[in-house]
C-alpha positions in Angstrom: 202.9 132.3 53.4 206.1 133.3 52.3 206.1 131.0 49.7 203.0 132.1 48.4 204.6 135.7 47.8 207.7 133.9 45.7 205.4 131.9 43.6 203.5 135.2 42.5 206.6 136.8 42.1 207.8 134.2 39.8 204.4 134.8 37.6 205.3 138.5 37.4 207.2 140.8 35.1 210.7 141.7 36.4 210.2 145.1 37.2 206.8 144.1 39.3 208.6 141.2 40.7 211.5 143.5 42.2 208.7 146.2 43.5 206.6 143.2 45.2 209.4 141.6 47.0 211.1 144.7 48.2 211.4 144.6 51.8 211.3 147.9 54.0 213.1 148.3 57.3 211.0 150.5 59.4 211.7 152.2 62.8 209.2 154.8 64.1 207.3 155.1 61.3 210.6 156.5 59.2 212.0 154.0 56.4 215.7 153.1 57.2 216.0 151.2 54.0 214.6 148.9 51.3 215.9 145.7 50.2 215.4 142.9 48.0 217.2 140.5 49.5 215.6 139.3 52.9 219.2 138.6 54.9 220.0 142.2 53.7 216.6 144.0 55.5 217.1 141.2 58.5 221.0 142.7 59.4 219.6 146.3 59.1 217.1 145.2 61.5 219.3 143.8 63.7 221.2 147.4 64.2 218.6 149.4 65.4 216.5 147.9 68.3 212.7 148.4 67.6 213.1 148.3 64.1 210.7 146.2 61.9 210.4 144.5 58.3 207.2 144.6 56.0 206.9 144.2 52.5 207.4 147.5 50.6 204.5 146.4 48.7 201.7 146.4 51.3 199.1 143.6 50.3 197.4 141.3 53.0 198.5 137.8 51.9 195.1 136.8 51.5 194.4 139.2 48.7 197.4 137.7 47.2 196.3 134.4 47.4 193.0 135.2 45.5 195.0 136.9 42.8 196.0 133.4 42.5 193.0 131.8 42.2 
């Protein structure tokens, strides 16, 4: 599904682009930090056991998908 999110991003203006791939790292409900770059949120992650990623931008991929269609 991941690629699905890219190729929407790639339909988008800049600015929307950089707000609909942000990725959040998330521990206890508290954001730790955002990040565009995947590798970046994935090494925060790593540092603090528990924590989680999600897309800053919080659409189910299936609503994305239609947007496509």
């Amino acid at each position: 599904m991941r690629a699905v999110w890219l190729f929407s991003a790639r339909q988008m203006l800049p600015e929307s682009a950089e707000l609909f791939n942000r990725r959040d790292v998330v521990l206890g409900g508290k954001t730790l930090g955002s990040f565009q770059d995947p590798a970046e949120a994935e090494q925060l992650a790593e540092q603090h056991s528990g924590a989680r990623i999600g897309h800053a931008f919080r659409v189910p991929t299936r609503v994305v998908v239609e947007l496509l269609g």
